[in-house]
Structures are given as C-alpha cells and as structure tokens.
N, C-alpha and C positions, 0 to 999 in steps of 0.2 A: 741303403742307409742314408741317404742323401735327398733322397726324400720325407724320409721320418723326421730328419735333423731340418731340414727346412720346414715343414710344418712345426715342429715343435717352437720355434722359431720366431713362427707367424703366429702363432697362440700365443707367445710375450709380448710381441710387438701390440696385437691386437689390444690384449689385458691392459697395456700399459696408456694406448691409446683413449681406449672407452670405460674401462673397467675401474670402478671403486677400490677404495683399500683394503675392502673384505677381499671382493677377486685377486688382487693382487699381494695379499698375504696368502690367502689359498695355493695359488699358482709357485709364492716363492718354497716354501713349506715344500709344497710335491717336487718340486723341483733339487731341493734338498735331501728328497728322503728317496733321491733319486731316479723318481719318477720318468717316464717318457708322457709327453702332451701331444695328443695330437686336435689337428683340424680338420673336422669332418661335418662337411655341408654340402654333399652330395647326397641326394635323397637316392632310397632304392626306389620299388616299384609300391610302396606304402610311404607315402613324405611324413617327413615329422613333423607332428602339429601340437599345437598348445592350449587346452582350454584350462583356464585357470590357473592352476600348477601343475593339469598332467597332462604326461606326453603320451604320444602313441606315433607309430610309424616306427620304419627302419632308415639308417645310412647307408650308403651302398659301400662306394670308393673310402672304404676307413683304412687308411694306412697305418700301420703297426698296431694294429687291433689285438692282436694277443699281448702287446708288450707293453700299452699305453696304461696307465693309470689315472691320466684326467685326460678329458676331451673339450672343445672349446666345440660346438655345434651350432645350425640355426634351426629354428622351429618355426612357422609360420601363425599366428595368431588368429590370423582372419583377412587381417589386412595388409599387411607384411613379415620379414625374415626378423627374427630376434636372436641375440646371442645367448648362451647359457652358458657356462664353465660348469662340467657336471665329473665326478668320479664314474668311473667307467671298469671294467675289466670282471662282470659276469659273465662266466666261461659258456653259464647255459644263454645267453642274448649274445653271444658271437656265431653268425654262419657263415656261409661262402660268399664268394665275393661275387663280380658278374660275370666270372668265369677265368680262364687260365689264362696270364695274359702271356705272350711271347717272350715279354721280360722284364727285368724289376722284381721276381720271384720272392727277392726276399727282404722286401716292403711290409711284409706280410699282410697285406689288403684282402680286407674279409668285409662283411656286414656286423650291424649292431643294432640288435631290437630294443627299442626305446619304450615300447607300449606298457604300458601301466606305472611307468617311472613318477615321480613325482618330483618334483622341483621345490630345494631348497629354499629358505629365505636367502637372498644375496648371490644367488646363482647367477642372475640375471648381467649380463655383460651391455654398456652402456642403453642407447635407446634401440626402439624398431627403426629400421632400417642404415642400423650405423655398418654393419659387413659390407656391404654395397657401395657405401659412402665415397665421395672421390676428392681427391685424388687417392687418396690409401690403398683404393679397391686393384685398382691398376699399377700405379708404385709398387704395391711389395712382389711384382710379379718378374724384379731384380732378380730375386732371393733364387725362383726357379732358373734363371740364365746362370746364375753364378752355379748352381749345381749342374747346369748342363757344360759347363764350361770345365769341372772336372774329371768327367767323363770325356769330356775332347780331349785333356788335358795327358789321361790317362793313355787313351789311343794313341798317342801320337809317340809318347816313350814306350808302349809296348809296337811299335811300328816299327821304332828304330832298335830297338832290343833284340825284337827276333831276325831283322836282316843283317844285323852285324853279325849273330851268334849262327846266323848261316853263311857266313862270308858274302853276305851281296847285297852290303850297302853301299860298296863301290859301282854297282852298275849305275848307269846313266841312268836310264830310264825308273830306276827307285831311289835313287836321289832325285831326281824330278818330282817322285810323290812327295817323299819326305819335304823338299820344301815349298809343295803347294800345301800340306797339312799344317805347316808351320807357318803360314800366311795366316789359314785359315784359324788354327789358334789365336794367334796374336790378333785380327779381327774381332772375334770373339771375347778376348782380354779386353779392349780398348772400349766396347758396347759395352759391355756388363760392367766395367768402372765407370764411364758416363753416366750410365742410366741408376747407378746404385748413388753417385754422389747426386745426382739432380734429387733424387726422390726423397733423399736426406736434406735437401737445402729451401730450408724455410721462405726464402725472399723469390724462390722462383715461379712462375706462371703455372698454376695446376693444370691448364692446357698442355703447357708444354713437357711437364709430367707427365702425364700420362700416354701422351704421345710420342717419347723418344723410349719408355722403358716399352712401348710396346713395338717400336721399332727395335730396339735392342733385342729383345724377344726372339723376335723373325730373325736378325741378322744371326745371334746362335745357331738358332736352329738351322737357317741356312751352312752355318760352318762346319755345325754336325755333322749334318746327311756328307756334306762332302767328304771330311776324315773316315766317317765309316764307309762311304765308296774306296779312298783312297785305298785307308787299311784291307778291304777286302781285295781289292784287286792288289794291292802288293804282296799281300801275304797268302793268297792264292785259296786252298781249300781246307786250308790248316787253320783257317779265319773261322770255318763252321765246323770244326770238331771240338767236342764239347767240352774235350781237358786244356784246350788251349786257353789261358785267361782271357784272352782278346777274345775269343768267340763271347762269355759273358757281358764283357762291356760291352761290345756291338749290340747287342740284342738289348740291354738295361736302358743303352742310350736311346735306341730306336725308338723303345716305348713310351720313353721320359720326355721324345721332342715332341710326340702329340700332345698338347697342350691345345686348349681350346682356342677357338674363335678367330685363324690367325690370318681369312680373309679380312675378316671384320674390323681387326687391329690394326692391320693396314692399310686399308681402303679411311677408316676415321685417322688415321695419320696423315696419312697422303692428305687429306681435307684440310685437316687443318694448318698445314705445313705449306698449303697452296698461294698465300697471299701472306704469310708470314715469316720471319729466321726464327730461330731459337734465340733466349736472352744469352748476350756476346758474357757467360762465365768465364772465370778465366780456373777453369776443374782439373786443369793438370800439373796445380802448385804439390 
C-alpha cells in the first residue's frame, strides 16, 4: 500500500510541478471521485513511444494497475521522455507483470498495453524531458525512504510484541537486538527528515539536494537489511512462517529496499561531498 500511496503522491507533486490547470483540474477531480494515480515509467519489453498523439508500447513495473484510474507515464518522442497524465483501467490492456516478486504482493504490479491509445488535447504534462529534471528527479526519492522507514518502523514493534508475548524480552541477548533495531530506526527517522526537509527548501544547493536525499536513501536501506536481520534472528523461524505478520513485512520490505542505482548514488555523493560540507541549515527547528 505504501508504495501505491507513494506513487500517487509523486503524480501530485509531479502535476503540480509541470503540469497546466487542465492537468491539474483533471488530476484533482480523479482524486475526488476517489481515484488511485499512479506513476508508471518503467517500460516493459515494447517501450512506450509517441508519434503524434498515439501511443504504442507497454509499462512494465505499474503499481496498482488494477486499482488505478489515472496514470501519470513517459512516452518517448524520438528524442526524449515526455509526460502524459492519461485515464487508464482497461481490464483488457492489463497483463502480468515481470513475474512474482518475493514481496510487496499486494502493490498489485502488473503491465499496461498502451498500443493504439491515443492522446488527449491537454494530456501532455509540462516539457520533454521535465521527469528527468533535477533536482525533483532525485529529491522526491524522500518519499521512497519515508515508506521504507515504516516498514522499519513496523519491524521493530512487531520484534518487541512477539518476545514480550513469549516472555523473552527480558533475555540479554534480545534486548541487545531490540536496541540495535532501535538505533537503527531512529537513524533511519533522522535521514529521511533531513533529506525530506532539504528537498523541500527552496534556497538550498540542488547539488546538495540530490546528494544528501540520495545518501538518505542508502542509510535506510542500510537500516533496513539490519532490523530485518535483527528481527529474523530474534524471532527465529517463526519470522518465515507465513501467518506470522512479521514474516510479510520482512519479505515487503526486502523487496521495497531494491531501489535502483545505489552504487551510483553513492559513489556521485561521495564526489560531490569531497571538497564540500553541506549548507550549515539550521532543519531541526
């Protein structure tokens, strides 16, 4: 759900960035008449492309594909990615997705055949290559840490839930986890408010935008994998049985920290972080 809601999210933000008052009466309207939006610009194995007004190609990675009623997508022109804001939810242009994933299940991530659509007057969400644009392209990539963040968030009180209600949250050694996981929350908490309030604040360096939300990023993920080590080793094999709630978060969150690119994100941090500080904000008024 938390990734539906975050994409939905990122199709207002987007709209509201680039998108004309057509778009952005469209979007509030669906939004009203209770629509879910998603953002979908992962091509399958036919990319979406643009001649004129009509599309052809498929999405691959479409998160809540059966539930969405508008999509915010990129189509390529010839020479770049362009946005669209299109109504979506033909049951016969939904297939599979790229296959099962481990978890996240009920994302509902399928594919969406675009071929022979044709595009509205006013569909068109700002210029060619405004998705890409930066800082925005790296900034809203917040959004994703604060969803992995309640996934941690979640781990960690069902960590201490089920060894109290087995009488062994007094041992040594599981108080140990519990408050290595509670480190590693609270790390997690402290990165994804930095990087959410920098990405929000106008008067700051778009370098250094993009390179602390993508630092934020990695330090989640980093805090992830550990609570879900924690939790698995504290909670022993009762972590992978499938009624156990904790087994589903483990597996949602596992899937949700692959996130792309994140040698790449850190290695252009590091870079740019080398011969620089960050602007001395004062973000924890």
């Amino acid at each position: 759900m938390g990734r539906c809601f975050e994409g939905h999210l990122n199709v207002a933000r987007l709209v509201g960035l680039y998108g004309d008052t057509t778009a952005s009466a469209v979007l509030t309207r669906s939004a009203r008449d209770g629509h879910l939006s998603g953002l979908w610009v992962t091509d399958g194995r036919e990319p979406v492309t643009i001649r004129g007004a009509r599309l052809s190609g498929v999405k691959g990675f479409a998160s809540g594909v059966r539930a969405a009623g508008m999509a915010l997508i990129t189509a390529h022109n010839g020479v770049s990615d362009v946005m669209y804001l299109l109504p979506v939810g033909e049951t016969e242009r939904i297939g599979p997705g790229p296959g099962k994933l481990t978890g996240m299940h009920r994302s509902g991530t399928g594919s969406y055949r675009f071929e022979g659509l044709t595009v509205a007057s006013g569909a068109r969400v700002g210029v060619p290559g405004d998705y890409l644009r930066q800082p925005e392209f790296s900034a809203g990539a917040w959004r994703g840490s604060a969803v992995a963040l309640g996934g941690i968030d979640r781990l960690v009180d069902l960590l201490r839930s089920e060894l109290a209600a087995r009488g062994r949250a007094d041992n040594p050694h599981q108080q140990a986890r519990i408050g290595a996981a509670l480190i590693a929350r609270e790390t997690a908490v402290l990165w994804t408010r930095r990087a959410a309030l920098l990405a929000h604040n106008p008067d700051t360096e778009p370098g250094d935008v993009t390179a602390i939300v993508n630092l934020a990023r990695l330090a989640v993920e980093r805090a992830g994998l550990e609570v879900i080590a924690l939790v698995q080793r504290g909670l022993g094999l009762s972590a992978f049985v499938e009624a156990n709630p904790a087994e589903t978060v483990l597996r949602d969150l596992a899937t949700y920290l692959r996130q792309p690119a994140p040698d790449e994100s850190l290695t252009e941090a590091a870079a740019w972080f080398t011969e620089r500080d960050p602007e001395d904000l004062d973000i924890m008024r």
